[in-house]
Structure formats: C-alpha cells, structure tokens
N, C-alpha and C positions, 0 to 999 in steps of 0.2 A: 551967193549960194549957187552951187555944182547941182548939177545932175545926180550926184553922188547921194545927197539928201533925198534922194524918191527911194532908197534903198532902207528897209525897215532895220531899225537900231539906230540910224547914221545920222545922228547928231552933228552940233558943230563942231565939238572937239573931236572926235571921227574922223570927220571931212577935211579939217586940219591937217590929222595925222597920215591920212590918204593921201592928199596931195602932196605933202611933205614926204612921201615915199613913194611918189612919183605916177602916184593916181590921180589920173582926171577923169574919168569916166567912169562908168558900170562897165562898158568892153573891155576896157583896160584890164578889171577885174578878172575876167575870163579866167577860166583854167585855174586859178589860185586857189588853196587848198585857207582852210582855217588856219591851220600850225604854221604855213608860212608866213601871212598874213602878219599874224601873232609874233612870229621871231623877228620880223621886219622891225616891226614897231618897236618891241626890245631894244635891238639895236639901234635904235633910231633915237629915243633916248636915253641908252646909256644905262640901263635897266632893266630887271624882270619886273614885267608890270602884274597887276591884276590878275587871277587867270578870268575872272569874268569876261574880262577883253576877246581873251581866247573863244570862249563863247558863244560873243556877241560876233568874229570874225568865221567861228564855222557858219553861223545864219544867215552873216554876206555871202557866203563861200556859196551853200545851198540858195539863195536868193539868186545872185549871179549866175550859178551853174546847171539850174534846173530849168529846160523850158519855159513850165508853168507852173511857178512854186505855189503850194498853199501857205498862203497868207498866214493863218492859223500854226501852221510850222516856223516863224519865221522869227517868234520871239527869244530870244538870248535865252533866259535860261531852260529850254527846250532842249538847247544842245553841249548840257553838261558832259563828264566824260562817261558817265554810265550808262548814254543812250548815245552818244559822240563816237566811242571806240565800238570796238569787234563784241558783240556777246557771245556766249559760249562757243555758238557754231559758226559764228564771221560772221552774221548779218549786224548792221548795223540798225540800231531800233527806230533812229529818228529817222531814219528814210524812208520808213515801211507805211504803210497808208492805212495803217491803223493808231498810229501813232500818232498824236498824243490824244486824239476824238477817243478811240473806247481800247486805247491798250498804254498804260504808263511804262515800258520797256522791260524786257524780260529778267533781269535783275530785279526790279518794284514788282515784280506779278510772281517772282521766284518758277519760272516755268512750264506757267500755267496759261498756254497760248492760246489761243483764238482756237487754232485749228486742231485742238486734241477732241474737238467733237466729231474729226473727220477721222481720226485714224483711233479713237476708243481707249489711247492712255491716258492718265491721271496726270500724267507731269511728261514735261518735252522728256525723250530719250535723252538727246545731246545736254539739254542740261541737269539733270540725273547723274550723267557719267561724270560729265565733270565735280560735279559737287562731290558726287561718292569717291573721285581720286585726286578732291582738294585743290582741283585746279581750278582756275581761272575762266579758263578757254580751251579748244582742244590745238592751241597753237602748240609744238612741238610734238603733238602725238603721230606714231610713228602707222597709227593706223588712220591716221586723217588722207581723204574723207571716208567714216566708215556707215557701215549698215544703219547707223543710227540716225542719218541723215537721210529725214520725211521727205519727200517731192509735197509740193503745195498746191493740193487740189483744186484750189481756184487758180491757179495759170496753165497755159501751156506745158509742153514735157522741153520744149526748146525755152520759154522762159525759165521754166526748174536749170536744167544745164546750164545756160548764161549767169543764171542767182547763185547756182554749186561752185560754180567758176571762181565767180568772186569773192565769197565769202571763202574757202579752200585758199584766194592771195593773200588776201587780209592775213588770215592767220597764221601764214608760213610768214610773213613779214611781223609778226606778234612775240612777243620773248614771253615764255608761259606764264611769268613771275611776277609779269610790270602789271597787274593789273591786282587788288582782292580776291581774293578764292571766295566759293560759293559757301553760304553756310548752308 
C-alpha cells in the first residue's frame, strides 16, 4: 500500500490504476486536473471507463490541489458535472465554501443564492439572463462580463477581481451549447 491510499476515494484498484500511469505519490499528483486524470486512465485501458471515475478523479484533483481540503468536499459524487463545470456566471459551485454544508450548487437551488439577501433580488441576475435567453452559461456572450455580475460582499473588492477573473476564463474557454440550458 502507497501513500496514495491516504487520498480520500483511492482505493486499491485506484492505486493500481495510479501507479500504472506512473503515479506514486500525492506530489506526483500535483497540478493534475480531474479530466486528465480521467483520459489517462481511458487510455490506459483501452476504453471510455465509468464517468464516476471522472468524479472520483476531480476529488483527487481538489484533495491534491487544495492546501487544506475540507474533508466533507472530498466525496466523489460531490463532484458530478453540475457542480464540476462553469455555472451560469463561471463560478464553479464545488469550490465555493458553501457548498455542499448549506448550498446544493446553483443548478439544484435554480438561482437562489446565499447572497441575494445582500443585494434584495429574488433570483441570481446571471442566472435569470441565461435561463431567460436559453442558455447555459454566459460563455459566448459578447457582453461577458456584464452589469449583472454581483461583487460578493463578504470578500474583499481584490478577491471579487481575482473570482471575476476566473470565472470570465472559464467561460471564454466554455462552447455555450455543451452543457443543458436552464429551465
């Protein structure tokens, strides 16, 4: 038994498939995204496996890549792709530190975020627009990022920047289409 087993999900057949793709370690791990992870292993036998796999690989990805991961975050199906990928406005919901203790991701709440008690709407704006024009995400929108995008009163105005940052990559990197549109 590896090191690799103190890593929550990582079973023996895991550790197998880890080392056998030329992991021996959690550092090794480092920097590795879930999706890679995931197409490693595909390739590895010769197959589209499971997407649970996929999963159970962004939870390493987050276990490995975080600090100081919460524990409570770290279970596979946590990181399906409805809280895994971009929501409407690029945040991604499993990272957020409301997630999964008192908010099931903005898809399962349709909206209806924590912080609309801070700014007095009924439903997020960002995700209002998109439902109302069918879309997904505001990935391909030619007015991304727009007015509709909240600053988040419990951070800093340089953490909002840094969060607007990334969610704004996310979603230039997002095809409008690959994902359900909102009902």
């Amino acid at each position: 038994m590896t090191e690799l087993r103190q890593i929550p999900n990582v079973g023996k057949r895991t550790e197998q498939d880890l080392l056998a793709m030329g992991y021996t370690s959690i550092e090794s791990l480092c920097g590795k995204s879930g999706e890679e992870l995931y197409v490693e292993e595909c390739r590895l036998r010769g197959c589209t496996i499971d997407r649970c796999q996929l999963y159970l690989y962004r939870a390493v990805s987050y276990f490995v890549n975080t600090g100081h991961p919460d524990r409570n975050k770290c279970k596979w199906w946590l990181w399906k792709d409805e809280v895994a990928n971009p929501s409407p406005c690029g945040a991604v919901c499993a990272e957020c530190g409301n997630y999964p203790a008192s908010c099931r991701g903005c898809r399962a709440i349709e909206g209806q975020v924590f912080w609309l008690s801070y700014t007095g709407d009924d439903e997020c704006p960002v995700y209002r627009c998109c439902r109302e024009q069918g879309r997904a995400n505001c990935g391909g929108c030619p007015e991304l990022p727009c007015r509709r995008f909240t600053k988040d009163p419990t951070i800093s105005d340089e953490e909002n920047e840094a969060h607007l940052k990334r969610m704004v990559e996310r979603l230039n990197r997002t095809v409008r289409n690959d994902r359900p549109v909102l009902k």
